[in-house]
C-alpha positions as CSV (number, residue, x, y, z in Angstrom):
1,X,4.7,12.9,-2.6
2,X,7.2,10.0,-3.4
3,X,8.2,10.1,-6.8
4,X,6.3,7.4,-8.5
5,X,3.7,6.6,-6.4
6,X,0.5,7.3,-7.9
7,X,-3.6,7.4,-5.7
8,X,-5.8,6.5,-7.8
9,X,-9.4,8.1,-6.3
10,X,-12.0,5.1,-6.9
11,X,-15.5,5.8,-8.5
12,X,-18.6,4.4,-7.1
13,X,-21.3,3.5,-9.2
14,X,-24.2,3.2,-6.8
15,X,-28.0,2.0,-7.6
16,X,-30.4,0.4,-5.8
17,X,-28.8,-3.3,-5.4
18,X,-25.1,-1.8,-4.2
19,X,-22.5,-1.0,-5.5
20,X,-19.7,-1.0,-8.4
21,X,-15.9,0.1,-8.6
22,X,-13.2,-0.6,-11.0
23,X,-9.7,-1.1,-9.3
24,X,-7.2,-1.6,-11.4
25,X,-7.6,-1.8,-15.7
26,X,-4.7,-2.3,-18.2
27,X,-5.1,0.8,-20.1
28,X,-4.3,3.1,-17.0
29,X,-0.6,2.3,-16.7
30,X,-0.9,1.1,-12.8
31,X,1.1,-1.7,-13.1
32,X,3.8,-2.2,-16.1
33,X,2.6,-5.9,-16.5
34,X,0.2,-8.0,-13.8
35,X,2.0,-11.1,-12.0
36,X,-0.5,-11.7,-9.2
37,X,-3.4,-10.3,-6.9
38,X,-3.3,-11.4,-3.3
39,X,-5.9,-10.6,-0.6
40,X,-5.1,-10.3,3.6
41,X,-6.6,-9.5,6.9
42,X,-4.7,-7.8,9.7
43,X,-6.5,-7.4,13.2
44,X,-6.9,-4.0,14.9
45,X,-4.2,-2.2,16.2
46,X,-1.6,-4.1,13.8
47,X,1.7,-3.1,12.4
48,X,2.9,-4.6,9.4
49,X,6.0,-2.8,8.4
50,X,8.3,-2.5,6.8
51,X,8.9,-4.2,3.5
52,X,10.1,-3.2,-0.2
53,X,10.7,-4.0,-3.7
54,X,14.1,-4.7,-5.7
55,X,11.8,-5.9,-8.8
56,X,8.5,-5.2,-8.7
57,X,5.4,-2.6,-8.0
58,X,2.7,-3.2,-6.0
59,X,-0.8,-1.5,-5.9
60,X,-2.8,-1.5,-2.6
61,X,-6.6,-1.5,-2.1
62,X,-8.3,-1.9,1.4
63,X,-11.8,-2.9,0.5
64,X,-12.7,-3.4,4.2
65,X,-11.8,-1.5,7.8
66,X,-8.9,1.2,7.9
67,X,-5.4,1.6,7.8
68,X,-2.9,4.3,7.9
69,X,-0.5,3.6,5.4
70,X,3.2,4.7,5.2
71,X,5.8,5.0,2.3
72,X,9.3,5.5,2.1
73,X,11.4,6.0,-0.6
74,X,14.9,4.2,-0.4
75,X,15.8,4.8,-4.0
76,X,19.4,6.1,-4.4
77,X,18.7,8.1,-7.5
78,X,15.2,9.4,-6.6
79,X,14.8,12.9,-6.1
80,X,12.8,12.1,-3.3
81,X,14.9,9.8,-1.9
82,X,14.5,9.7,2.2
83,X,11.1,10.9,1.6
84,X,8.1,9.7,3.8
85,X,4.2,10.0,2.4
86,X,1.1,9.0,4.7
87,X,-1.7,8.1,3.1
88,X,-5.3,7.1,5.3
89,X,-7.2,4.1,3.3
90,X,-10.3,2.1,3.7
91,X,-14.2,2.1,3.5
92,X,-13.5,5.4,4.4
93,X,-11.3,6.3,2.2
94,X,-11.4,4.3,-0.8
95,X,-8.3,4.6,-2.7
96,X,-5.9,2.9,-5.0
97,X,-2.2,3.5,-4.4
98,X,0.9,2.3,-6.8
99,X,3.9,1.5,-4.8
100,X,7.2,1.5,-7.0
101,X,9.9,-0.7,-6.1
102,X,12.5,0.7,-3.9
103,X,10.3,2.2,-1.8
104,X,10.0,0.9,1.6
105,X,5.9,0.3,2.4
106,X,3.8,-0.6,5.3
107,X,0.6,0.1,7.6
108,X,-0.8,-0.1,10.4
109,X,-4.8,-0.7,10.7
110,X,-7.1,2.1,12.2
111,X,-10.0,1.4,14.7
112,X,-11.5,-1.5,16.2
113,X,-12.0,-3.8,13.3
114,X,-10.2,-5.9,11.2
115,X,-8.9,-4.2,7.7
116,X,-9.0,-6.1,4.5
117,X,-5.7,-5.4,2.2
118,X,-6.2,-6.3,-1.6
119,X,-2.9,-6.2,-3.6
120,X,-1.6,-6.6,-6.7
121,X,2.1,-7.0,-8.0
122,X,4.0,-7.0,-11.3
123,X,5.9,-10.8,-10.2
124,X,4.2,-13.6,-8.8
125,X,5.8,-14.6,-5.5
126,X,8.5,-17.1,-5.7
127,X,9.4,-18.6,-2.1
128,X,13.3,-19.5,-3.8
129,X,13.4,-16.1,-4.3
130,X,11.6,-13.7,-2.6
131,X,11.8,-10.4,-3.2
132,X,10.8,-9.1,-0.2
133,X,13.8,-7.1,1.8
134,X,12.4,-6.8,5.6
135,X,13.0,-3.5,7.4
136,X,11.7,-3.1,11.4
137,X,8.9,-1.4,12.1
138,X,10.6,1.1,13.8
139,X,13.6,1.6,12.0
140,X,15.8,4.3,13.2
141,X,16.6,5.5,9.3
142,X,12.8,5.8,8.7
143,X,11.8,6.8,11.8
144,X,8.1,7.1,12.0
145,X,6.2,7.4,14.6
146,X,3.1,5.0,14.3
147,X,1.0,6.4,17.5
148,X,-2.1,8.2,17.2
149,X,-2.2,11.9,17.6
150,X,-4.4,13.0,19.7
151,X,-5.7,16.4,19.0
């Protein structure tokens, strides 16, 4: 795995009116300070990629649908620089993943329904000054292949 990125499995706790699931707490040492949560909806079939990080670390969280959800690491001194990591999250899958900056990040959502992304980052968005570096979805230097395998 990408050095830095941390999954977080989520717990459940289930009774008869639903359920409950913590996503991200200050003590765990997710996110080294909390600038702002932010929620989106991509349609099936879509590609958002590829986007990273001089400044801060985001954490991902799809409450709703699927995606398939690809790292990689940029980071000159990392020693897993040019590193790629898959991860599959959703309903399905319900998982928390840290995304340090310098690492490249996007997904592409599984299935016929929409999917739900809940993020948080360590900066609030400023639109003088983003800090979002844009990266094609089908970058020679990261060269993934985003089609489904079928087996």
């Amino acid at each position: 795995m990408i050095e830095g990125v941390i999954v977080k499995k989520l717990v459940r706790h289930c009774d008869d009116r639903g359920y409950f699931t913590e996503l991200v707490r200050d003590d765990e040492s997710l996110l080294a300070r909390f600038g702002q949560a932010s929620l989106s909806l991509s349609y099936p079939g879509v590609i958002k990629a590829f986007h990273y990080h001089e400044h801060q670390d985001d954490v991902w969280f799809f409450p709703s649908g699927n995606a398939q959800v690809v790292l990689y690491d940029l980071r000159e001194n990392s020693v897993t620089k040019g590193e790629t990591s898959v991860f599959y999250m959703g309903e399905d899958h319900p998982i928390v993943v840290l995304i340090p900056k310098g690492v490249a990040h996007g997904y592409r959502v599984l299935g016929n329904v929409p999917a739900t992304i809940l993020y948080f980052t360590t900066s609030s968005y400023n639109p003088d000054a983003p800090d979002e570096k844009r990266i094609p979805w089908d970058d020679p230097l990261i060269n993934f292949d985003w089609s489904t395998k079928n087996r």
